[in-house]
C-alpha atoms as an extended CHARMM CRD file, in Angstrom:
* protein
*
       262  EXT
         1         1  UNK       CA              0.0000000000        0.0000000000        0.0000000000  PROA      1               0.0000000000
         2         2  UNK       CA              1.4550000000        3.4290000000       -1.2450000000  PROA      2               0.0000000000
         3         3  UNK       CA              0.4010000000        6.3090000000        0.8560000000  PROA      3               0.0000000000
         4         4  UNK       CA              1.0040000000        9.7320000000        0.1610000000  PROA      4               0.0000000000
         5         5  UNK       CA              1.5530000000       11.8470000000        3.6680000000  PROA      5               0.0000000000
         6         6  UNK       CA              2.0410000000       15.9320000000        4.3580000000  PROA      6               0.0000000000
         7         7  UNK       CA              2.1640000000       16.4540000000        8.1100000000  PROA      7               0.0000000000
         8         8  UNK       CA              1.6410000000       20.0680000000        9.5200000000  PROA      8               0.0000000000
         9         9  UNK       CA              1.4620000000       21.4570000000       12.7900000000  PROA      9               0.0000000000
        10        10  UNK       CA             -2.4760000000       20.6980000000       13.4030000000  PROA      10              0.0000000000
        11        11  UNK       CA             -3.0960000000       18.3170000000       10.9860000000  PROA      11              0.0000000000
        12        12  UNK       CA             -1.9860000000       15.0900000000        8.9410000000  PROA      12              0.0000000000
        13        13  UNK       CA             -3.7900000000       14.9640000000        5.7340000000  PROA      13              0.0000000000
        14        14  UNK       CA             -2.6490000000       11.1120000000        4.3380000000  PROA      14              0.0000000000
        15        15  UNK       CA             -4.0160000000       10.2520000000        0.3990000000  PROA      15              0.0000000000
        16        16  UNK       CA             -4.1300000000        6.9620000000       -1.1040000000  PROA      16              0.0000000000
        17        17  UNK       CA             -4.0070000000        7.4690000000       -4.6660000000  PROA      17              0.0000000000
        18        18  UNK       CA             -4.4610000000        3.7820000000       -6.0380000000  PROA      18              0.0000000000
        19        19  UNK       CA             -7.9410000000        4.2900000000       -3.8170000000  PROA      19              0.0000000000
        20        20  UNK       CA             -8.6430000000        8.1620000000       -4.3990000000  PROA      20              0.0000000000
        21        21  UNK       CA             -9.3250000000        8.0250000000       -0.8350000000  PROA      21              0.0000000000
        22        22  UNK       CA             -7.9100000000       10.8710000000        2.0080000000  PROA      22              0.0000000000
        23        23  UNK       CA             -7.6560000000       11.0110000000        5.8320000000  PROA      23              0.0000000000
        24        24  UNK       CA             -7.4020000000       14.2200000000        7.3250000000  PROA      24              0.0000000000
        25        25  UNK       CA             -6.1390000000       13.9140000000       11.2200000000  PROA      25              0.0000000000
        26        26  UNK       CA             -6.4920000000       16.9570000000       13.2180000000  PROA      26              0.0000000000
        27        27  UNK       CA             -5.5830000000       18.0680000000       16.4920000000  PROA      27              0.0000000000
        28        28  UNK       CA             -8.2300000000       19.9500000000       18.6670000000  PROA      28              0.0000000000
        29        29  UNK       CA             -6.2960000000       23.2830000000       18.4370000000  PROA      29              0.0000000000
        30        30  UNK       CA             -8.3570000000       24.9980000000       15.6980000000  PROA      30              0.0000000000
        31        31  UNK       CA            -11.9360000000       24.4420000000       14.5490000000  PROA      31              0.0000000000
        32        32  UNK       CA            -11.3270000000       23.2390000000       10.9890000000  PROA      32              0.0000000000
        33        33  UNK       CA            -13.8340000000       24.1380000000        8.4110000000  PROA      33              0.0000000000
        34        34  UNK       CA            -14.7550000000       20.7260000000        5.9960000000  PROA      34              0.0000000000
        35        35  UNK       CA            -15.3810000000       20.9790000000        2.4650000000  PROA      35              0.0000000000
        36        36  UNK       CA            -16.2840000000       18.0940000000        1.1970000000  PROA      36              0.0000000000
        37        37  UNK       CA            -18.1280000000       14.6640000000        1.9810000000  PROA      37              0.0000000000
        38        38  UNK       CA            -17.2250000000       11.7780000000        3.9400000000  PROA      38              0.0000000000
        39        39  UNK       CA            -17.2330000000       10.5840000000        7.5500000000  PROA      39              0.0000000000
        40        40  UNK       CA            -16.1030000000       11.8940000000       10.4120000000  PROA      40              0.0000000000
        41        41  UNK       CA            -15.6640000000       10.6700000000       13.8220000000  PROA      41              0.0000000000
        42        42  UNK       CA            -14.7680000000       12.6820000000       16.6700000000  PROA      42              0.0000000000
        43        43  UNK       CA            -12.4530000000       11.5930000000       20.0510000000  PROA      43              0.0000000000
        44        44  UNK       CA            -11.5430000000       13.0880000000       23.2220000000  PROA      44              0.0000000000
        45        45  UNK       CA             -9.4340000000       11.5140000000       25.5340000000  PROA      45              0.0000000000
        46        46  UNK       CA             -9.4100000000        8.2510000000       23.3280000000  PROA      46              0.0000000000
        47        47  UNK       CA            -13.3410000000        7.8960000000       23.7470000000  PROA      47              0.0000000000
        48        48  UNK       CA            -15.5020000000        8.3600000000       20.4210000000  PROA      48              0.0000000000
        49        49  UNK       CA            -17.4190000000       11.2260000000       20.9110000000  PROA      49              0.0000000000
        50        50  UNK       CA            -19.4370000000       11.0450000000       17.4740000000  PROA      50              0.0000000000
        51        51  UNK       CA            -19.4350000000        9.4570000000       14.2250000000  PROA      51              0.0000000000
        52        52  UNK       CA            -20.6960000000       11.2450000000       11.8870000000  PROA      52              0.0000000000
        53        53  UNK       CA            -21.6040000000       11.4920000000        7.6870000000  PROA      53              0.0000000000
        54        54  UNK       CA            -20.0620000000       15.3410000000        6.2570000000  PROA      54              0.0000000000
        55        55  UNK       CA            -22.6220000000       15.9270000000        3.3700000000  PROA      55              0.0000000000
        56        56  UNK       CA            -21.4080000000       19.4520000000        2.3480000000  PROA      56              0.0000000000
        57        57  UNK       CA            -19.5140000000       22.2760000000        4.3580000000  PROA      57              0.0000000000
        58        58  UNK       CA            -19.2820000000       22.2190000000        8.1900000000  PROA      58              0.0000000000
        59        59  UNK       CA            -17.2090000000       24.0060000000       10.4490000000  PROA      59              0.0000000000
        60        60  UNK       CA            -16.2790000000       21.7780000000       13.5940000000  PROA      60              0.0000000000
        61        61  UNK       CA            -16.4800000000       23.7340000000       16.9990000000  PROA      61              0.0000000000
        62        62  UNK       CA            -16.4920000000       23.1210000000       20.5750000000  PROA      62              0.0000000000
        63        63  UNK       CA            -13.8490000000       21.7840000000       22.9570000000  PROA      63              0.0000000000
        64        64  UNK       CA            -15.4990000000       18.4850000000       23.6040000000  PROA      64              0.0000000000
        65        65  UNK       CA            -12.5130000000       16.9980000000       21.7120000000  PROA      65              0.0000000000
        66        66  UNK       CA             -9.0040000000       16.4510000000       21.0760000000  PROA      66              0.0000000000
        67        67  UNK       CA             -8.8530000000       14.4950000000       17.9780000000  PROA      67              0.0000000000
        68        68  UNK       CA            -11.1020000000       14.6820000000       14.5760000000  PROA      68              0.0000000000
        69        69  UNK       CA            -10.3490000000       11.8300000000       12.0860000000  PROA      69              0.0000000000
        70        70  UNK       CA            -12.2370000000       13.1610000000        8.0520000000  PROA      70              0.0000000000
        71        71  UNK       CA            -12.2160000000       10.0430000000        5.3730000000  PROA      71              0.0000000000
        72        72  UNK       CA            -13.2630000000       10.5300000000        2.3630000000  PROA      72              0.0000000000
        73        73  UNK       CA            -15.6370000000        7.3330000000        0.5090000000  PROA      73              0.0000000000
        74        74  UNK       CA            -15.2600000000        6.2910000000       -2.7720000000  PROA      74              0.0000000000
        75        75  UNK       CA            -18.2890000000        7.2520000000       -5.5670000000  PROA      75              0.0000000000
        76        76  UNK       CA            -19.5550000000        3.2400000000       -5.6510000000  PROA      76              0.0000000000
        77        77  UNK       CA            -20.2740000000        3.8910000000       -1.4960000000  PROA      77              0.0000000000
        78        78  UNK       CA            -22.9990000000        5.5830000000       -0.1880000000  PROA      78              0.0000000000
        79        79  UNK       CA            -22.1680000000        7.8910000000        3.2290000000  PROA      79              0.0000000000
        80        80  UNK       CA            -24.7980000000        6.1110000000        5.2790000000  PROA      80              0.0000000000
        81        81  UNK       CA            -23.6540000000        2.6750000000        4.3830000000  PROA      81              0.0000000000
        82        82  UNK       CA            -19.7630000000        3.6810000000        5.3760000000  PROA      82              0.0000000000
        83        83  UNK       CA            -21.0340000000        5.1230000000        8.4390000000  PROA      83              0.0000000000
        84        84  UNK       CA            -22.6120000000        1.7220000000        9.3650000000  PROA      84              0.0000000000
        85        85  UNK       CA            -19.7950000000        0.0580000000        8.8530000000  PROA      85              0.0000000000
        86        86  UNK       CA            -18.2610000000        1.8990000000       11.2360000000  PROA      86              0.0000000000
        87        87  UNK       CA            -20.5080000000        1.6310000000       14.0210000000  PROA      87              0.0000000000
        88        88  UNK       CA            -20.5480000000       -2.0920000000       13.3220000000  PROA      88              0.0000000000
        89        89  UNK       CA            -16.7850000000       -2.5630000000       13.4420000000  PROA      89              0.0000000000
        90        90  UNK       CA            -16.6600000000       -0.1200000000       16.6930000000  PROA      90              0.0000000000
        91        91  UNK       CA            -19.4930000000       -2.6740000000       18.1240000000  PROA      91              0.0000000000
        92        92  UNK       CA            -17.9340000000       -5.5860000000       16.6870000000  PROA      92              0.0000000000
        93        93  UNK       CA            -14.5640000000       -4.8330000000       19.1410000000  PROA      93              0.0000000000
        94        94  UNK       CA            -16.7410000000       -3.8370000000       22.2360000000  PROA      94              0.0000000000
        95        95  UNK       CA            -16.1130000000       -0.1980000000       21.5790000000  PROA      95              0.0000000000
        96        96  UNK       CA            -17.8700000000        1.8790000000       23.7420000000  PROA      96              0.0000000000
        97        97  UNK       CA            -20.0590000000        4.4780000000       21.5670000000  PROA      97              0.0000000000
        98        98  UNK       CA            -22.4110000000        7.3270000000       22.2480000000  PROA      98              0.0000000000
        99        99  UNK       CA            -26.3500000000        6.5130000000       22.6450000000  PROA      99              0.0000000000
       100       100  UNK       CA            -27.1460000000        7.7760000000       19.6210000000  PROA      100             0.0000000000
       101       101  UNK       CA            -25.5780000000        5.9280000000       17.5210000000  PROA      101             0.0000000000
       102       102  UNK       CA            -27.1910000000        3.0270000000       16.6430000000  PROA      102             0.0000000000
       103       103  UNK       CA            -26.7910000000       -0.4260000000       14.4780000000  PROA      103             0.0000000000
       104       104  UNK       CA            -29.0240000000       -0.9430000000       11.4960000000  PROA      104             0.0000000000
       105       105  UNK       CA            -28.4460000000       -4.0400000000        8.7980000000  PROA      105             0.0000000000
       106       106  UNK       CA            -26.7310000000       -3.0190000000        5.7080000000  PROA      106             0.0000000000
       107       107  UNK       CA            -27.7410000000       -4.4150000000        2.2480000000  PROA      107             0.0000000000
       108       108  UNK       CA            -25.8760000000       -7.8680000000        1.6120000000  PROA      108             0.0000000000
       109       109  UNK       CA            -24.7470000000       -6.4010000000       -1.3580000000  PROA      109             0.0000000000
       110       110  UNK       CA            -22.5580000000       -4.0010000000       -0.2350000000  PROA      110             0.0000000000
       111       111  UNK       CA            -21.3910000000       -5.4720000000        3.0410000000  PROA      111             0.0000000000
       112       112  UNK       CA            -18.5140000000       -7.1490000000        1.8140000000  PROA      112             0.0000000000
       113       113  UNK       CA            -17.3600000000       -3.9280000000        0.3160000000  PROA      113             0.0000000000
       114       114  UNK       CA            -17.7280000000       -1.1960000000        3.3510000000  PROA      114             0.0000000000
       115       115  UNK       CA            -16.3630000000       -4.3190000000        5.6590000000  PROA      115             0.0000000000
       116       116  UNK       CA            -13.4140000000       -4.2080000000        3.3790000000  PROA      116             0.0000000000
       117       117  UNK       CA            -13.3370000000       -0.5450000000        3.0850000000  PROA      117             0.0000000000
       118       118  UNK       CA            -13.6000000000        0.3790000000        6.8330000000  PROA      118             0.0000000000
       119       119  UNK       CA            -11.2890000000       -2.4790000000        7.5240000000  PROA      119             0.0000000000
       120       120  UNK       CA             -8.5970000000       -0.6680000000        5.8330000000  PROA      120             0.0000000000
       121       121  UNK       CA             -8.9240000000        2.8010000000        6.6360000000  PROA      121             0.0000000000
       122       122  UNK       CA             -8.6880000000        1.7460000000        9.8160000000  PROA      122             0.0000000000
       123       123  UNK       CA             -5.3390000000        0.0550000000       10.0270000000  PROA      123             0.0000000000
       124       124  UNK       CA             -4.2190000000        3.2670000000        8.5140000000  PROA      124             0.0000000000
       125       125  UNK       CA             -5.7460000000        5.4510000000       10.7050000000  PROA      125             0.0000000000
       126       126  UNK       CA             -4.0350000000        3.2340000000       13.7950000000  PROA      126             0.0000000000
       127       127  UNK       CA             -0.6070000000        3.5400000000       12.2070000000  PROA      127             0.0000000000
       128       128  UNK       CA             -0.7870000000        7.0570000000       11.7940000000  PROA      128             0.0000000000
       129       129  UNK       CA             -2.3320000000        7.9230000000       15.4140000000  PROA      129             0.0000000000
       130       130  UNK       CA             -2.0700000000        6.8870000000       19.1300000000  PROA      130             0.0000000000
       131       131  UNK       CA             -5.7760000000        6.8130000000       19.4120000000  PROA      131             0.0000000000
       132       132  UNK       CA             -6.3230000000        3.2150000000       18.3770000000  PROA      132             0.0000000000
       133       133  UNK       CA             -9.0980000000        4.0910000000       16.8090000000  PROA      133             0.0000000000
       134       134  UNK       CA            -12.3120000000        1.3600000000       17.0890000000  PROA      134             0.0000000000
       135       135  UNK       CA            -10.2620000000       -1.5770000000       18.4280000000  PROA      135             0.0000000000
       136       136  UNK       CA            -11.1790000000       -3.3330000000       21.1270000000  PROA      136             0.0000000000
       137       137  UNK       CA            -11.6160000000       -2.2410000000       24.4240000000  PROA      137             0.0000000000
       138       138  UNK       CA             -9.3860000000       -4.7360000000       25.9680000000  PROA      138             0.0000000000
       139       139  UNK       CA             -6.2690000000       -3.7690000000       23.4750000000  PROA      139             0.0000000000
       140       140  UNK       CA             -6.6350000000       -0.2950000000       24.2270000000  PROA      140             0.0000000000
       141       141  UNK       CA             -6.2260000000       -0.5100000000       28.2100000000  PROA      141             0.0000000000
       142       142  UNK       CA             -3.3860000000       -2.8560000000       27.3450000000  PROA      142             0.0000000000
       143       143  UNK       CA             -1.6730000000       -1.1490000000       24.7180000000  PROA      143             0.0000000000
       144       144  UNK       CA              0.4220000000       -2.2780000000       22.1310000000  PROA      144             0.0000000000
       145       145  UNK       CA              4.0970000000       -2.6650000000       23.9260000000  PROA      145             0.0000000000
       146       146  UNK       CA              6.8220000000       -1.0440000000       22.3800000000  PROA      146             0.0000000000
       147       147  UNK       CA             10.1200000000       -2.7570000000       20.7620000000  PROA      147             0.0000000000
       148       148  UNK       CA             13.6640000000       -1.6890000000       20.5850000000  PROA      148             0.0000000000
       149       149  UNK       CA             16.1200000000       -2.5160000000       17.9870000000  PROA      149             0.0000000000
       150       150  UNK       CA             19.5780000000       -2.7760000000       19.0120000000  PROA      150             0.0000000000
       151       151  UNK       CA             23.1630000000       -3.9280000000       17.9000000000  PROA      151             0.0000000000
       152       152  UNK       CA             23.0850000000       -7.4150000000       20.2360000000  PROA      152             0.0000000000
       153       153  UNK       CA             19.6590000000       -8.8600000000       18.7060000000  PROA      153             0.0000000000
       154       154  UNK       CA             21.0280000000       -7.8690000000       14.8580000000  PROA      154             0.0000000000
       155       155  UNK       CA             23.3040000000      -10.9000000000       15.2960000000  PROA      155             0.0000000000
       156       156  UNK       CA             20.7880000000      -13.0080000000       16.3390000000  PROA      156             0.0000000000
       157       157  UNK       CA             18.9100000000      -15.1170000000       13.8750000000  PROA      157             0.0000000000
       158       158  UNK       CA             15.3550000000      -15.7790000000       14.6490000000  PROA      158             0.0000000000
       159       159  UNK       CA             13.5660000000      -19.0130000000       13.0430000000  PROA      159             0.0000000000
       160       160  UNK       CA              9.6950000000      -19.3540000000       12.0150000000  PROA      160             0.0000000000
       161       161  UNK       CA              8.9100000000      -22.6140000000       12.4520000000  PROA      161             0.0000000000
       162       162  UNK       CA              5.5940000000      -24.7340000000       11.2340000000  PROA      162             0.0000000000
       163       163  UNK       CA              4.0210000000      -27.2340000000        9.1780000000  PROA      163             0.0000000000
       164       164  UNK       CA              2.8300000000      -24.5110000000        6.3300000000  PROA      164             0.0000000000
       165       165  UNK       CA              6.3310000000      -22.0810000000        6.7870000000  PROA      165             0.0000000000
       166       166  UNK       CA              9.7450000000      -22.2210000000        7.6830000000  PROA      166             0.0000000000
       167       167  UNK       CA             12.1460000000      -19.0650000000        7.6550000000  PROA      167             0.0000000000
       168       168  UNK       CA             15.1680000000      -17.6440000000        9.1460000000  PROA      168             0.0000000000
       169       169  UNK       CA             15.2000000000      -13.9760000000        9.4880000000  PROA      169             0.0000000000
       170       170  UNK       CA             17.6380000000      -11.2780000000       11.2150000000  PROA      170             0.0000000000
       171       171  UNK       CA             16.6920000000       -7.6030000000       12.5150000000  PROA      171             0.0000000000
       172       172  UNK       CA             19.7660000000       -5.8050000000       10.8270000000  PROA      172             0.0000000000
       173       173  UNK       CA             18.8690000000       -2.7810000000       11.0770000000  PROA      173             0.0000000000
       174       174  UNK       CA             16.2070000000       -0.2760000000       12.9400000000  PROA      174             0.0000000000
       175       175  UNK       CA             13.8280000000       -0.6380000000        9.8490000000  PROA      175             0.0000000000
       176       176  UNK       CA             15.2880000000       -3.1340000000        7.9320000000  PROA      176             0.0000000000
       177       177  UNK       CA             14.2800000000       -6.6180000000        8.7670000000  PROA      177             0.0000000000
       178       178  UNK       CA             15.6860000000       -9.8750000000        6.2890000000  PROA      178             0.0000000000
       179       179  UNK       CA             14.3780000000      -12.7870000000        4.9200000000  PROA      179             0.0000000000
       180       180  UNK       CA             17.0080000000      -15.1170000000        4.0160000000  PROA      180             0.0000000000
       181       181  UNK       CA             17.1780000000      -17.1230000000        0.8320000000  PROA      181             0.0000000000
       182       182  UNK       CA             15.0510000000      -20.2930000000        1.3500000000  PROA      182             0.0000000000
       183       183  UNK       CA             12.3670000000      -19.6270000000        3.1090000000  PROA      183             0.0000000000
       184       184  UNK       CA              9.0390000000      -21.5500000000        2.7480000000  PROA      184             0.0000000000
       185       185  UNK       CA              5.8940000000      -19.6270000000        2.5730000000  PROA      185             0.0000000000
       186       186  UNK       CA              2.7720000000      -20.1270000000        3.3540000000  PROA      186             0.0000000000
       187       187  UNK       CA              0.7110000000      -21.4340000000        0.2140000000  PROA      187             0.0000000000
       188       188  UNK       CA             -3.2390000000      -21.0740000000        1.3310000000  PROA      188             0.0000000000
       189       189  UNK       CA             -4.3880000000      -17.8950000000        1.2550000000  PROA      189             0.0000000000
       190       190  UNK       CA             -7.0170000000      -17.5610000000        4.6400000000  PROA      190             0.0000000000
       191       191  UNK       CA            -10.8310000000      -16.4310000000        4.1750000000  PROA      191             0.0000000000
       192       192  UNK       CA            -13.1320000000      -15.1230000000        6.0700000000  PROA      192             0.0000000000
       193       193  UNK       CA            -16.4490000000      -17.2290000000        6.6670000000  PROA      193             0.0000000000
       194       194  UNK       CA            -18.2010000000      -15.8410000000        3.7180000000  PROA      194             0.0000000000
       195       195  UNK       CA            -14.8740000000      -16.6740000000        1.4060000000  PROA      195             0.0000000000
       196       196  UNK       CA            -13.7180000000      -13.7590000000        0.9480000000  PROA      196             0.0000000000
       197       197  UNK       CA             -9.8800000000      -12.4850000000        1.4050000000  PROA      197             0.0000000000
       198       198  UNK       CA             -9.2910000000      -11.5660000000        4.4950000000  PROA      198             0.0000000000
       199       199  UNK       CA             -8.0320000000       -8.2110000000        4.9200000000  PROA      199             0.0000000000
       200       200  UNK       CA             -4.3320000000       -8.8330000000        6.5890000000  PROA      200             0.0000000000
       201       201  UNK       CA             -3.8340000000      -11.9580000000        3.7040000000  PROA      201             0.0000000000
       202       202  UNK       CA             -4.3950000000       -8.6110000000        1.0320000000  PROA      202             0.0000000000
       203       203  UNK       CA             -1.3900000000       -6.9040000000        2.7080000000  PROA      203             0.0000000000
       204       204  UNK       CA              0.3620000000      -10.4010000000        2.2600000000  PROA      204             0.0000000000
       205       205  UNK       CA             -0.9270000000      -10.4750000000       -1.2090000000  PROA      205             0.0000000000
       206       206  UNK       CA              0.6590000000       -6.9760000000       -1.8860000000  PROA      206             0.0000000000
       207       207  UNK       CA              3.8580000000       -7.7270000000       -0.4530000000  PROA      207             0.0000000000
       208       208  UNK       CA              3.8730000000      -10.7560000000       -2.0530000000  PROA      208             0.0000000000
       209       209  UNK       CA              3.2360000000       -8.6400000000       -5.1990000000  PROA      209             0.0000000000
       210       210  UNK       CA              6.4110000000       -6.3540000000       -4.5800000000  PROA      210             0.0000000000
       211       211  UNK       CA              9.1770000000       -9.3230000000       -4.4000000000  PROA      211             0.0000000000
       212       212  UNK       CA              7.8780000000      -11.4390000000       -6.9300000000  PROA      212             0.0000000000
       213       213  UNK       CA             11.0600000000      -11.8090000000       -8.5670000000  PROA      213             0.0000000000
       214       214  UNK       CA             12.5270000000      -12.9860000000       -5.4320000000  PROA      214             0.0000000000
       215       215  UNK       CA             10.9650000000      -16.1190000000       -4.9870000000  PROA      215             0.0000000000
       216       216  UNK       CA              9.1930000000      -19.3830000000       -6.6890000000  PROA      216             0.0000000000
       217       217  UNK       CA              7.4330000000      -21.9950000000       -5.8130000000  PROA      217             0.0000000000
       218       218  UNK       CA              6.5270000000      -20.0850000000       -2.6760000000  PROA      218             0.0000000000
       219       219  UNK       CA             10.2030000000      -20.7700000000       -1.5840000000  PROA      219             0.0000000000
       220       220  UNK       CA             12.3460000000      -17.6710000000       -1.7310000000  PROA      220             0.0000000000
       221       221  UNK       CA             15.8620000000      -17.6600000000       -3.9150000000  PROA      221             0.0000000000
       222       222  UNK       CA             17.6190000000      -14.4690000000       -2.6390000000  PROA      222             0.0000000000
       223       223  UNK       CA             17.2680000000      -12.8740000000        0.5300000000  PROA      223             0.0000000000
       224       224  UNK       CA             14.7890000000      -10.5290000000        0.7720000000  PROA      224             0.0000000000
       225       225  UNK       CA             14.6200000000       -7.3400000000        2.9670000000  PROA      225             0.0000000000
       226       226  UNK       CA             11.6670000000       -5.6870000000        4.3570000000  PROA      226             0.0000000000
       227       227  UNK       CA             11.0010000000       -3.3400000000        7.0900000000  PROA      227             0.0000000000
       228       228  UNK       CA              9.4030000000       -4.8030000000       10.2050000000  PROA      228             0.0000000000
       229       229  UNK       CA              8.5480000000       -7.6900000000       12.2400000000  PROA      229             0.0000000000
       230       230  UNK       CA              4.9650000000       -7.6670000000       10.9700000000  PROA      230             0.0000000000
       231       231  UNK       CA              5.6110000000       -6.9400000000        7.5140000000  PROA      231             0.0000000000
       232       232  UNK       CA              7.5340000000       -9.9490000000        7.5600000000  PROA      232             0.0000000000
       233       233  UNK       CA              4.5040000000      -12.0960000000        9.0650000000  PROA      233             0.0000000000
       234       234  UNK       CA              2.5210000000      -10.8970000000        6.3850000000  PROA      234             0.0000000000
       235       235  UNK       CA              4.5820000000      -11.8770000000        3.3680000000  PROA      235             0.0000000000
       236       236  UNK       CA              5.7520000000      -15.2050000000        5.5230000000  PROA      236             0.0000000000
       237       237  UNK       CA              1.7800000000      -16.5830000000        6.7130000000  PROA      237             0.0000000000
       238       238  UNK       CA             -0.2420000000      -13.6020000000        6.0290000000  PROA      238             0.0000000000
       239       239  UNK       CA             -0.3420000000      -12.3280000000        9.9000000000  PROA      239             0.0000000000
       240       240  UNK       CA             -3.5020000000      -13.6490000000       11.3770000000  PROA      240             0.0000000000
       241       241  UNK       CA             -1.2180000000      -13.6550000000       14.8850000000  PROA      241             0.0000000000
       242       242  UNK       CA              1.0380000000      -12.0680000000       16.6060000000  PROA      242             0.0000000000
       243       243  UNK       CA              4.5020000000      -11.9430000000       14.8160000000  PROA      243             0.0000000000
       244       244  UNK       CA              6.5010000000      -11.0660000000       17.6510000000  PROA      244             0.0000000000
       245       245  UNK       CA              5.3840000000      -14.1710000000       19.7860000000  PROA      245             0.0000000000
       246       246  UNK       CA              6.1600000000      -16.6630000000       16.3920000000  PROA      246             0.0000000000
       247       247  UNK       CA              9.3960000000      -15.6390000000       15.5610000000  PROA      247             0.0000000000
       248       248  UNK       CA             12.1380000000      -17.1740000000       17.8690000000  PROA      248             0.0000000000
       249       249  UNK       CA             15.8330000000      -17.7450000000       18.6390000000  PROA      249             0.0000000000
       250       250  UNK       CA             17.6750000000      -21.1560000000       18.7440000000  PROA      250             0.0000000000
       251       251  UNK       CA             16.6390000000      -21.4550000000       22.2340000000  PROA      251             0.0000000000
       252       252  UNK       CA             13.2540000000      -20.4500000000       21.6030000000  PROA      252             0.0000000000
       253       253  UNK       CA             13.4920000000      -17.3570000000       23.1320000000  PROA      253             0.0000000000
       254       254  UNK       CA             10.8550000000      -14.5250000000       21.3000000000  PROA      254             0.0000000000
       255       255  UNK       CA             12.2030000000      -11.5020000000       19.3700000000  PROA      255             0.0000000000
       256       256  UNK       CA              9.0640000000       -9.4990000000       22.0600000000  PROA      256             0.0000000000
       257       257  UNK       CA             11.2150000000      -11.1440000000       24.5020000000  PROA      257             0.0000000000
       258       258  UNK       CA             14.9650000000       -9.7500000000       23.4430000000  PROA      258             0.0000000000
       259       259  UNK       CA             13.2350000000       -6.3920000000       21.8880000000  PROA      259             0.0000000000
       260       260  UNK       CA             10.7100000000       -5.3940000000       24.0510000000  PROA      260             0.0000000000
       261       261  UNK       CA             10.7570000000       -1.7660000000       26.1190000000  PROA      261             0.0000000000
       262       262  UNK       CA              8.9790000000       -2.0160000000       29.4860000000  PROA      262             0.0000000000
């Protein structure tokens, strides 16, 4: 996924050109004025204060709020369709959300579509924000921990090993993570119940996509570098768990183990 970013002092605006989709991010400094449609949901302290559909020009007041996230929908979407989606992912996670927002059934024929759609705006939203935005409740009080790359663990090789992949992989760098040469990757591509792609096996997919040349037969031929742990479970298995619990050491010690920052 190719993102294009500009980051100013009160506000991220992030544009996915393959998608003609943008995220606007702003701080609760200024009241920003919106021109153009979409859907918009409003935080404060990490709680969602509103989700709401923009329909033509609105000025956002009031200091109820610390955080306003603006995404655009594409033209085959209909506003009150994406905004369902929403409020059934947010309910989906246990998210706790304001009274008035309530569920209602969307169409069969487009649910597969906003699922997909919300899905992925917000795993970008989450990696460009601290809000962690519409996960579950339980992640948030937890938080993700943090990791620390350092000199010791790049000379450590760390193994993936199980029945549908087998790897060997070194941290060499802060954001530079390898694959060596002869790695075995996962062949089956996971569904969800209704068969379609699930949305971390599409990241896979793409990865996939981008280092074609450096494997075949789902066995890669040269080693191949990419830039973090879970990039690397995505092109490996697809993700579907957590990375740094699968890759290990020799002794079976966990890279969250050696890397993680209490």
């Amino acid at each position: 996924m190719k993102l294009n970013v500009e980051l100013k002092e009160h506000w991220t605006n992030i544009i996915s050109k393959e998608d003609a989709i943008e995220i606007k991010i702003y701080d609760g400094t200024k009241s920003p004025v919106v021109n153009h449609s979409g859907i918009g949901i409003l935080l404060f302290k990490g709680k969602v204060k509103n989700i709401f559909q923009v329909e033509k020009e609105l000025e956002v007041k009031g200091n109820r709020w610390d955080r306003l996230i603006l995404i655009s929908i594409p033209a085959n979407l209909k506003l009150h369709h994406v905004l369902q989606g929403f409020i059934h992912e947010a309910i989906k996670n246990k998210v706790t959300l304001p009274k008035h927002l309530k569920k209602e059934k969307l169409p069969p024929a487009v649910q597969e579509l906003v699922d997909r759609f919300v899905q992925q705006q917000l795993f970008i939203i989450n990696r460009f924000g601290s809000d962690h935005v519409l996960i579950p409740e339980k992640s948030k009080l937890g938080r993700k921990p943090s990791h620390r790359w350092n000199k010791m663990v790049s000379q450590i090789p760390f193994y993936v090993d199980t029945k549908e992949c087998r790897a060997e992989i070194q941290w060499v760098k802060r954001n530079e993570m390898v694959i060596r040469a002869g790695a075995v990757m996962k062949r089956e591509v996971p569904l969800n119940k209704n068969g379609s792609i699930r949305f971390a096996a599409k990241m896979g997919q793409k990865i996939r996509e981008d280092h074609q040349q450096s494997f075949k037969d789902f066995k890669t031929t040269e080693d191949i570098i990419l830039k973090s742990v879970n990039e690397v479970g995505l092109f490996l298995y697809f993700a579907g768990t957590n990375s740094w619990l699968v890759l290990k050491d020799a002794k079976g010690q966990t890279i969250d183990a050696w890397t993680r920052v209490n």
